[in-house]
BALOBA-1460 file (C-alpha; in Angstrom, 3 decimals):
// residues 183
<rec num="1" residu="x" x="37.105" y="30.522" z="-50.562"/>
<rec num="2" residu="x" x="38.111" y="33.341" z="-48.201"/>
<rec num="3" residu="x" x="34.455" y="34.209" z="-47.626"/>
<rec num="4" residu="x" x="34.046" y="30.928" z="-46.918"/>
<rec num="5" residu="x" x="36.282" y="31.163" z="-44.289"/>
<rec num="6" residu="x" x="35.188" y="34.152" z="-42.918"/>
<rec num="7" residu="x" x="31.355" y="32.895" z="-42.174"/>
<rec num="8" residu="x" x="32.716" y="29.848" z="-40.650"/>
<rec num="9" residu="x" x="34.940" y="31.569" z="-38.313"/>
<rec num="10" residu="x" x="32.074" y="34.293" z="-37.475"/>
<rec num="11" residu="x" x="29.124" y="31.434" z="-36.715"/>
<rec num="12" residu="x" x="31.917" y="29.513" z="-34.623"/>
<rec num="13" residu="x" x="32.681" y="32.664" z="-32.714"/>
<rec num="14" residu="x" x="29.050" y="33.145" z="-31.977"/>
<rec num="15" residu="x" x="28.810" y="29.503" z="-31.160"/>
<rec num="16" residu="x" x="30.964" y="30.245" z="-28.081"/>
<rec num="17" residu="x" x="29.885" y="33.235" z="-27.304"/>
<rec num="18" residu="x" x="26.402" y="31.827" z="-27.096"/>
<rec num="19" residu="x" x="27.744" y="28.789" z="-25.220"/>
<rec num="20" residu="x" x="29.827" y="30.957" z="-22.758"/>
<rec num="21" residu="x" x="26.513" y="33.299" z="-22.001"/>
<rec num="22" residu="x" x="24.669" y="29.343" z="-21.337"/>
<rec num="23" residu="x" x="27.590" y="28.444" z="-19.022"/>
<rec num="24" residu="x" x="27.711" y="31.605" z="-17.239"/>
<rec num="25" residu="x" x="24.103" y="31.281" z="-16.881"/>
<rec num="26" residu="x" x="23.952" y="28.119" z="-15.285"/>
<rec num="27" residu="x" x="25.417" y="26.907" z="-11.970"/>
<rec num="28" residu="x" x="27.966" y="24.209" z="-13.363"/>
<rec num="29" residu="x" x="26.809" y="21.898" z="-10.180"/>
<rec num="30" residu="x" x="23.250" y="21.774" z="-11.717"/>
<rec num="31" residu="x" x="24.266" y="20.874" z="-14.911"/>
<rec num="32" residu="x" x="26.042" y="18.249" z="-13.896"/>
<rec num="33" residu="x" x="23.239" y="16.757" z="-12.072"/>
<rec num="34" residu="x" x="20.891" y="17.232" z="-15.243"/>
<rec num="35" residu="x" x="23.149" y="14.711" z="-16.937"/>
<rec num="36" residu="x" x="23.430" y="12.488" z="-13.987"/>
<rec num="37" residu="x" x="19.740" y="12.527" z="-13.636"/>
<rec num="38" residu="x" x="19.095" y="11.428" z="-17.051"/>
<rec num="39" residu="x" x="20.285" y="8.129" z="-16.684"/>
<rec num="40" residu="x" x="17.254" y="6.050" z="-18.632"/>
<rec num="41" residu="x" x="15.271" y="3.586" z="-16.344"/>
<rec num="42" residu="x" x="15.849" y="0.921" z="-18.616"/>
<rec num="43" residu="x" x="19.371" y="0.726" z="-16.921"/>
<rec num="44" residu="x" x="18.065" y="0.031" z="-13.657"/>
<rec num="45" residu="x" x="15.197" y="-2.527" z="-14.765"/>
<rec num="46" residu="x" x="12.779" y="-0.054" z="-12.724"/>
<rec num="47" residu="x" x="9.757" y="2.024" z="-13.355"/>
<rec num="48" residu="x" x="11.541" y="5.174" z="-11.835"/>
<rec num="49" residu="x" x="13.975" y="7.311" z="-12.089"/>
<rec num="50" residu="x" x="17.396" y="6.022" z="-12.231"/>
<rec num="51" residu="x" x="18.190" y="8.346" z="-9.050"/>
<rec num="52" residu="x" x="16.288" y="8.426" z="-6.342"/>
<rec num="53" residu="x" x="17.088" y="12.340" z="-5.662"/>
<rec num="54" residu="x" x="15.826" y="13.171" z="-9.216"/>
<rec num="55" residu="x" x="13.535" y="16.311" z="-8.832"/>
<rec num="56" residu="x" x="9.588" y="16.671" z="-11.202"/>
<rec num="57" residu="x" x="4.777" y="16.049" z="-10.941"/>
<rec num="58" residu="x" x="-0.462" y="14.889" z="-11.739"/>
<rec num="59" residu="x" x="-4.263" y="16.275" z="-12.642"/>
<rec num="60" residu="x" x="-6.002" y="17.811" z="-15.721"/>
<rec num="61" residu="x" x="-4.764" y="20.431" z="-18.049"/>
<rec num="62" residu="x" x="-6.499" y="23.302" z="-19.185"/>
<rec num="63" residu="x" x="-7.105" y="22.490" z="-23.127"/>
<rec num="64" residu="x" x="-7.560" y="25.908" z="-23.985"/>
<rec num="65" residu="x" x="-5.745" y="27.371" z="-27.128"/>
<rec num="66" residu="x" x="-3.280" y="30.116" z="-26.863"/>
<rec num="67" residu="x" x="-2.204" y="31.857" z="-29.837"/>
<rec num="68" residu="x" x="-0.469" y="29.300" z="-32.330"/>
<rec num="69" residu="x" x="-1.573" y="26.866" z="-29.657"/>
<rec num="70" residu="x" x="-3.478" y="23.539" z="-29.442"/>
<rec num="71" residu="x" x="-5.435" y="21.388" z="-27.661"/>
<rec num="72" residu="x" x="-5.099" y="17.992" z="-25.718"/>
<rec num="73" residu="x" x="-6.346" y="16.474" z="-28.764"/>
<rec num="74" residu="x" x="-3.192" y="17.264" z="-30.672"/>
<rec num="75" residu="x" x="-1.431" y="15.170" z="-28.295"/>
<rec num="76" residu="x" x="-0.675" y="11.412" z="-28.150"/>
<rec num="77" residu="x" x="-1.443" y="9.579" z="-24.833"/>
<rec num="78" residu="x" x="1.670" y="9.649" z="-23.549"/>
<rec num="79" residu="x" x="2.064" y="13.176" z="-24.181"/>
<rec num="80" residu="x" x="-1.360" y="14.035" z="-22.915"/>
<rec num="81" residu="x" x="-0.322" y="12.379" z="-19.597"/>
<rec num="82" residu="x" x="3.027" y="14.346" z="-19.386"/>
<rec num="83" residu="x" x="1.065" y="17.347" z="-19.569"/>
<rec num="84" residu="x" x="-1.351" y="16.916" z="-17.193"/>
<rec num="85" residu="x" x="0.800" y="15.555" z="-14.475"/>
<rec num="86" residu="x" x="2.680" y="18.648" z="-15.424"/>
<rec num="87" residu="x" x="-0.147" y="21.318" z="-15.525"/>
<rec num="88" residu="x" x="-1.542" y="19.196" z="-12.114"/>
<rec num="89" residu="x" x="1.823" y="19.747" z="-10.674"/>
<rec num="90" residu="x" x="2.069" y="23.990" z="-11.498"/>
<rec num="91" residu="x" x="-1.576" y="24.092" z="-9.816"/>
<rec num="92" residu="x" x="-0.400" y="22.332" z="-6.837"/>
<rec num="93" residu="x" x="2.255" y="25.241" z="-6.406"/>
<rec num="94" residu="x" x="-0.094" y="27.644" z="-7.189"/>
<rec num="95" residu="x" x="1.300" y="28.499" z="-10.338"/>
<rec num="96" residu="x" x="-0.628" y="28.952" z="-13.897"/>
<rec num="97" residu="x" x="-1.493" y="26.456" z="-15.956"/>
<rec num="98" residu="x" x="0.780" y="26.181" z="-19.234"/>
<rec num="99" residu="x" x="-0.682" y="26.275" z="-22.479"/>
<rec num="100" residu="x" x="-0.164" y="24.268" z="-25.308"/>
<rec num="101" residu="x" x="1.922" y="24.947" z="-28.458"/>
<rec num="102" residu="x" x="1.629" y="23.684" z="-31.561"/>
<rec num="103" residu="x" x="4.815" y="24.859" z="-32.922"/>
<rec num="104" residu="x" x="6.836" y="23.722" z="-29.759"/>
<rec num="105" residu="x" x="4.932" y="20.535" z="-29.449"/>
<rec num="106" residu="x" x="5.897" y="19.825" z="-33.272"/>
<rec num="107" residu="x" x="9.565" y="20.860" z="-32.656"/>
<rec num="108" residu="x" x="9.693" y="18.563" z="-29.792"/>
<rec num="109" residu="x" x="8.140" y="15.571" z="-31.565"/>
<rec num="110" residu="x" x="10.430" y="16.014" z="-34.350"/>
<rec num="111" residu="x" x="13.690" y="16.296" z="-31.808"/>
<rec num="112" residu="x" x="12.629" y="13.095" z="-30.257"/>
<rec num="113" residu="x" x="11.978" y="11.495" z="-32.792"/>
<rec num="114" residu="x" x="15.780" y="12.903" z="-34.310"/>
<rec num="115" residu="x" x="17.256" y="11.469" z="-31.264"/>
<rec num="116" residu="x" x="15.985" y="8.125" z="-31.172"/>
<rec num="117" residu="x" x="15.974" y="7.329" z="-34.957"/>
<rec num="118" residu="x" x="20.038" y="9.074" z="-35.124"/>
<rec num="119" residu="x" x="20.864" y="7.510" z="-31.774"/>
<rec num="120" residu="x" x="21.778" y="10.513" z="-29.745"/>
<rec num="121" residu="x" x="20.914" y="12.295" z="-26.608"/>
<rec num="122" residu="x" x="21.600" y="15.802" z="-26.647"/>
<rec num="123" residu="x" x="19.351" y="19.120" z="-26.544"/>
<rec num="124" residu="x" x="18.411" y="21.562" z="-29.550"/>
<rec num="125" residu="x" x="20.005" y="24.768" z="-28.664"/>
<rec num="126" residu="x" x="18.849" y="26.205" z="-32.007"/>
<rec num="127" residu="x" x="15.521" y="27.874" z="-30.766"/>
<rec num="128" residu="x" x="14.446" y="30.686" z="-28.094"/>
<rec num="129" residu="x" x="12.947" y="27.992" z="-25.885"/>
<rec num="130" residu="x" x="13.694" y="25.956" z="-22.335"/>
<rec num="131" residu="x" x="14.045" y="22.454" z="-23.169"/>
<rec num="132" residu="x" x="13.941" y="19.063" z="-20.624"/>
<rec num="133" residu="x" x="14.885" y="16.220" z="-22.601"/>
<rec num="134" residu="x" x="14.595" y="11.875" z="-21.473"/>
<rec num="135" residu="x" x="14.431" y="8.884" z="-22.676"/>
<rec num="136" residu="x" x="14.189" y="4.934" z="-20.866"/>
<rec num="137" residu="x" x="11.151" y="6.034" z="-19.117"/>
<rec num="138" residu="x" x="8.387" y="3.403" z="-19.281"/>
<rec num="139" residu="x" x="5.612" y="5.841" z="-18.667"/>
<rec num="140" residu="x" x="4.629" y="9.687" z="-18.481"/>
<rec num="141" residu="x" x="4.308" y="9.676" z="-14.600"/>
<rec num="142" residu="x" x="7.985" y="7.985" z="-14.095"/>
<rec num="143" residu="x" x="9.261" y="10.790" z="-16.589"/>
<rec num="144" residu="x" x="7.259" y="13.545" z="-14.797"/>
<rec num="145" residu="x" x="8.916" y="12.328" z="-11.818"/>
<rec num="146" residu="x" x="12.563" y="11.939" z="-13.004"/>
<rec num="147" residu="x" x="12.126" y="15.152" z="-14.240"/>
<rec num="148" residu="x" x="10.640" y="16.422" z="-11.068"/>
<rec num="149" residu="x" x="13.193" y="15.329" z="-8.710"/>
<rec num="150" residu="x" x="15.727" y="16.859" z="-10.842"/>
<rec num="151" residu="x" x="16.459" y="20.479" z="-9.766"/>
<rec num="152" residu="x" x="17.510" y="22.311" z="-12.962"/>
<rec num="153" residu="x" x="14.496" y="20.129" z="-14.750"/>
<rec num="154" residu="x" x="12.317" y="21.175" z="-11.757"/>
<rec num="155" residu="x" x="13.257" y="24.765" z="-12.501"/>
<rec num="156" residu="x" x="12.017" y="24.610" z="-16.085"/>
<rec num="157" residu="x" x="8.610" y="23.428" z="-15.359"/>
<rec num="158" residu="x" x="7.880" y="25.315" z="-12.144"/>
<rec num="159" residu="x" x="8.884" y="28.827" z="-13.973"/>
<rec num="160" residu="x" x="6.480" y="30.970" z="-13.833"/>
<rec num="161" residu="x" x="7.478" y="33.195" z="-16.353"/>
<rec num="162" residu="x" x="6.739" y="30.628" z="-18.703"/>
<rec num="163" residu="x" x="3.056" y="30.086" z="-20.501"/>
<rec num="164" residu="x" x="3.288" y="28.216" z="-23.484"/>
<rec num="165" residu="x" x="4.172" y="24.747" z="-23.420"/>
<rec num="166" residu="x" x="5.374" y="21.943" z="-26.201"/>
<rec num="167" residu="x" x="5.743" y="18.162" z="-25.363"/>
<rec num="168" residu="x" x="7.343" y="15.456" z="-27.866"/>
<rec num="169" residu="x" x="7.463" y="11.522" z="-27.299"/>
<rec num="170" residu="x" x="8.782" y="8.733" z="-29.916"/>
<rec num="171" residu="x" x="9.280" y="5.531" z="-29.478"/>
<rec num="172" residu="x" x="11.959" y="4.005" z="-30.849"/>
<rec num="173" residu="x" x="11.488" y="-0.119" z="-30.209"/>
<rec num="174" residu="x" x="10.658" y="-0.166" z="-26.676"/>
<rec num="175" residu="x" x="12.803" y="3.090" z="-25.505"/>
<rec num="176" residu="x" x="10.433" y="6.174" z="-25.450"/>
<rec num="177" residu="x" x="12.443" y="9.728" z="-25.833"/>
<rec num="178" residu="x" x="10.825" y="12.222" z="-24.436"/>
<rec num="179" residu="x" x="11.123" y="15.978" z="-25.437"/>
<rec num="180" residu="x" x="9.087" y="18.959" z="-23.475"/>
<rec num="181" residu="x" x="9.526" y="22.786" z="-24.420"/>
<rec num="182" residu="x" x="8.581" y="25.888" z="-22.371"/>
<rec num="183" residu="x" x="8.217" y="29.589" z="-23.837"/>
């Protein structure tokens, strides 16, 4: 029982610590106005975003595979779109294209899919990846531009550190949750 204890205590200390290093990390403004942003277009009874001042992107995606990656054949047609508005979007700023991921693709179908079948809206903090997450979006270019008029979203997409790339849609009766990952 008292080791018991003692792992519980230890992952919840590391829980905070790794949740203080987040916070500290991020501009507490920002993160409000990810959650703000997120409000699902189904609310509003529009195509778009749910604020107007949301920050996020349009043309084709390089299919080629990186290491563990895939190709826009893995994805659905939704998810193909996100991508490619994406990936359209980068080369517009003159940044590289992303590459896809299987793994992170997978991970992100599966967390959508988590969301929407266990009715929640949260992110996975349990991997060493940048996540955007949505859902009430009718379509992958009123996503791509929630997401792109949202500045903390914006930041994850535009980053040009990151090259691999992971994107996730499931519909759950007519609400689509969206899930995109960046390495």
């Amino acid at each position: 029982m008292r080791g018991w204890r003692k792992t519980r205590v230890s992952r919840a200390i590391v829980a905070l610590f790794s949740l203080s290093l987040l916070l500290s990390a991020c501009d507490l403004g920002s993160l409000n106005e990810l959650l703000d942003d997120l409000q699902p277009a189904s609310q509003t009874g529009r195509d778009e975003p749910a604020t107007p001042s949301m920050p996020r992107r349009d043309a084709p995606a390089d299919p080629s595979t990186p290491s563990g990656g895939g190709t826009t054949a893995d994805l659905s047609a939704v998810e193909k779109q996100v991508f490619e508005l994406l990936n359209a979007e980068r080369k517009q700023a003159g940044l590289a294209a992303l590459k896809l991921d299987n793994s992170l693709s997978s991970g992100a179908r599966a967390w959508s899919k988590k969301m929407a079948t266990e009715d929640f809206f949260s992110h996975d903090t349990s991997g060493n990846f940048a996540e955007n997450i949505a859902y009430g979006y009718r379509t992958a270019k009123a996503v791509h531009d929630g997401w792109m008029n949202s500045s903390g979203h914006r930041n994850n997409r535009m980053n040009s550190r990151y090259s691999a790339y992971g994107v996730g849609v499931h519909k759950n009766g007519n609400t689509l949750y969206y899930t995109e990952r960046f390495r």
